[in-house]
C-alpha positions as CSV (number, residue, x, y, z in Angstrom):
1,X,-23.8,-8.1,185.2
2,X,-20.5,-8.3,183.4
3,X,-17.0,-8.7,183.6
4,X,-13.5,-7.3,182.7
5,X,-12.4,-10.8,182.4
6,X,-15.3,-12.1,180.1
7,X,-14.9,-9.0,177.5
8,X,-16.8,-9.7,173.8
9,X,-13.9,-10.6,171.8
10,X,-14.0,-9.4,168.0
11,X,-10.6,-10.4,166.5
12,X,-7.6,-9.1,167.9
13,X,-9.5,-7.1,170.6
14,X,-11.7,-7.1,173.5
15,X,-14.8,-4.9,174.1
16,X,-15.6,-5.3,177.4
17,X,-19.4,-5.5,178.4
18,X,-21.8,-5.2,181.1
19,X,-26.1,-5.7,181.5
20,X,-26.6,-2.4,184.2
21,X,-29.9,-3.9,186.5
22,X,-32.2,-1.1,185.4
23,X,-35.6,-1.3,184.1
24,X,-34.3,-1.6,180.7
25,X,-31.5,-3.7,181.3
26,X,-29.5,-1.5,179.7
27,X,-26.7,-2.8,177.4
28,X,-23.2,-0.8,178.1
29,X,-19.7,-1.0,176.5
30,X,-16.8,0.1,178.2
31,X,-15.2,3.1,176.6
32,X,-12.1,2.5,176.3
33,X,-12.0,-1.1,174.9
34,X,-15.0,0.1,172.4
35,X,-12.9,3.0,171.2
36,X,-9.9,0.8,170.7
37,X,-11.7,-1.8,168.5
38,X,-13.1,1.1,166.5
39,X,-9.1,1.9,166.0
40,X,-9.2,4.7,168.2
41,X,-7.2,5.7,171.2
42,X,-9.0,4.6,174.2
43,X,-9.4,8.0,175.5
44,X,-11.8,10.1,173.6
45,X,-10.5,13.4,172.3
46,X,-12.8,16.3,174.2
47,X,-13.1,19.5,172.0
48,X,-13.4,22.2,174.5
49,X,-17.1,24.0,173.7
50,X,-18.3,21.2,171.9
51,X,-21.9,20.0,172.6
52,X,-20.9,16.3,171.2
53,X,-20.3,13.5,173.2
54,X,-16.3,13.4,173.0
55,X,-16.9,9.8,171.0
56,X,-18.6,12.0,168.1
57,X,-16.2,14.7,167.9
58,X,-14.1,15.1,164.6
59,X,-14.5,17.4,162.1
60,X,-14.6,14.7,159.6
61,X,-17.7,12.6,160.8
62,X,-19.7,16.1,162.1
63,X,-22.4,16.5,159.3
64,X,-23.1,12.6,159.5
65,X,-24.0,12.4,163.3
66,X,-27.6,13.0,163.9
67,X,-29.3,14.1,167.0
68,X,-30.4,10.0,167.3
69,X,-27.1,9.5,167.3
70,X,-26.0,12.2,170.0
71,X,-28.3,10.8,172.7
72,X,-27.2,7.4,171.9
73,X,-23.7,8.3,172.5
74,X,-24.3,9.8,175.9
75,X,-21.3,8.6,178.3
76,X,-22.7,6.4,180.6
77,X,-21.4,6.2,184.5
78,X,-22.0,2.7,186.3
79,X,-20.0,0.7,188.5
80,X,-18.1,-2.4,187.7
81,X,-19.5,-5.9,189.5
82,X,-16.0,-5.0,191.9
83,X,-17.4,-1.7,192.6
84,X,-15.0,0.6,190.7
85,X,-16.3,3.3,188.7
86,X,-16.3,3.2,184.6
87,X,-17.6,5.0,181.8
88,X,-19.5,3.3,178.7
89,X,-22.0,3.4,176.5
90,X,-25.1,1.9,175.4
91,X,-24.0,-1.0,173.3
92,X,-26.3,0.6,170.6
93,X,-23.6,3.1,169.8
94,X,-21.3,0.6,168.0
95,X,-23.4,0.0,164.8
96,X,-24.5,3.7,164.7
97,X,-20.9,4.7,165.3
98,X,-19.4,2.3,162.7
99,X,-22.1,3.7,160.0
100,X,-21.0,7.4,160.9
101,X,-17.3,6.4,159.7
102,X,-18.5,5.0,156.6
103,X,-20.6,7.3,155.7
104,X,-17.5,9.6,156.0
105,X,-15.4,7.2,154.2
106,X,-18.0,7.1,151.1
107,X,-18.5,11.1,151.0
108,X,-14.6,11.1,150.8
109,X,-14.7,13.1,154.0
110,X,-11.9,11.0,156.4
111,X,-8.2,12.0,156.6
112,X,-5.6,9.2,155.7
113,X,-4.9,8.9,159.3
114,X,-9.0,7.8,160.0
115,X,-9.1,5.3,157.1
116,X,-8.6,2.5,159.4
117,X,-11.2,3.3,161.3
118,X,-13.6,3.0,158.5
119,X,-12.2,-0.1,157.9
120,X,-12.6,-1.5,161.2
121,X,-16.2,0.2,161.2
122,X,-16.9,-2.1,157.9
123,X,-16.1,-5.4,159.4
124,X,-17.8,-4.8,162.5
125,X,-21.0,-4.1,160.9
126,X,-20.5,-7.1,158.6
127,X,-19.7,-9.6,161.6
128,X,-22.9,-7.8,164.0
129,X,-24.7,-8.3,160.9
130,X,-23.9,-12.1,160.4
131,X,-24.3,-13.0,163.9
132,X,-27.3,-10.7,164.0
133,X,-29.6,-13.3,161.8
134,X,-27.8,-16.4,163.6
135,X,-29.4,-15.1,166.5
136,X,-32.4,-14.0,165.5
137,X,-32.9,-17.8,163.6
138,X,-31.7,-19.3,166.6
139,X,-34.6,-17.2,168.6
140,X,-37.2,-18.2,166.2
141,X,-36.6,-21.8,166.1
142,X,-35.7,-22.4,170.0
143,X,-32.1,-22.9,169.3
144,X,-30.9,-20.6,171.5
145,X,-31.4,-22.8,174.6
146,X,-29.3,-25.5,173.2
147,X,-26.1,-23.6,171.8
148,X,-23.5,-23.2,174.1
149,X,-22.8,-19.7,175.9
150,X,-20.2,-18.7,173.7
151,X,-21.4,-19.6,170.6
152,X,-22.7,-16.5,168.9
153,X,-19.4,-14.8,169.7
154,X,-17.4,-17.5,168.6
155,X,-19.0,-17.1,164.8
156,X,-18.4,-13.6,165.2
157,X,-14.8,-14.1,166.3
158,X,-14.3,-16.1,163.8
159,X,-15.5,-13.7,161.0
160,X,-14.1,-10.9,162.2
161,X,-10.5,-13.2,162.4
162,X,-10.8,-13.8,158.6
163,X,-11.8,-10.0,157.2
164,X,-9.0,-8.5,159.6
165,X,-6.0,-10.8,157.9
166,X,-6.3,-9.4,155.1
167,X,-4.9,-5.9,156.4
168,X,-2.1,-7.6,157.8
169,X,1.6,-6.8,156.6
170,X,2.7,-9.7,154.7
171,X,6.0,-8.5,154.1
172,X,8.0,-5.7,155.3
173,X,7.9,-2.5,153.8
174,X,11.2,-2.0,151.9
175,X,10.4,-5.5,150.2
């Protein structure tokens, strides 16, 4: 189940997510759009020889991905509800992935040019976070039957909306 054009929208960007019809009804995001709201290019860099998932590797973030991690971030193959190909991973990932990057950002350990990925890692955890207990109050009390569909990502959009204006350029540089 899932659609290209009914992607999780955090902000300014689109993950785009699918329910596989397994057993466990497996979770996935699409690679690409999940790398791109982490502030990554949408293709993952593959270090020839390297036994990590392409997501995980970066010599910055190495010592904080644990073996936990590693299986987590398995690519995943499935096919799309038109029958096309894709690769993803278990929706999982994203909070590990974003606590990886700032565990790297607190150690010191990220280059300038990964800092906004630590940032973007910090208000995606703090938005999962918030809608996180809205769900799990919602669950509790039966209020999950009466919201509308969207309404979980919504509060999350709308989060995520207000931490990322702050990192945008007011002015132009040589003000």
């Amino acid at each position: 189940a899932g659609s290209a054009d009914n992607p999780l929208r955090i902000g300014d960007f689109e993950i785009e997510c699918y329910v596989l019809n397994d057993k466990d009804e497996t979770r996935i995001v699409a690679q690409g759009s999940l790398l791109e709201a982490m502030g990554r290019h949408k293709r993952p860099y593959n270090r020839s020889g390297s036994e990590l998932p392409p997501i995980l590797q970066g010599k910055a973030i190495g010592e904080f991905v644990t073996p936990e991690i590693v299986k987590l971030a398995q690519p995943i193959a499935f096919s799309v509800p038109s029958g096309h190909r894709a690769s993803g991973y278990n929706a999982l990932i994203l909070p590990e992935l974003c606590e990886v990057y700032l565990k790297a950002e607190e150690a010191g350990k990220l280059p300038p040019n990964q800092k906004h990925v630590a940032a973007r890692a910090a208000i995606l955890v703090r938005g999962l976070a918030r809608v996180g207990i809205i769900a799990l109050v919602d669950e509790a009390t039966g209020y999950q039957d009466a919201r509308t569909r969207r309404a979980l990502a919504s509060i999350l959009e709308a989060y995520i909306d207000k931490e990322l204006n702050a990192w945008i350029q007011t002015f132009p540089e040589d003000f």
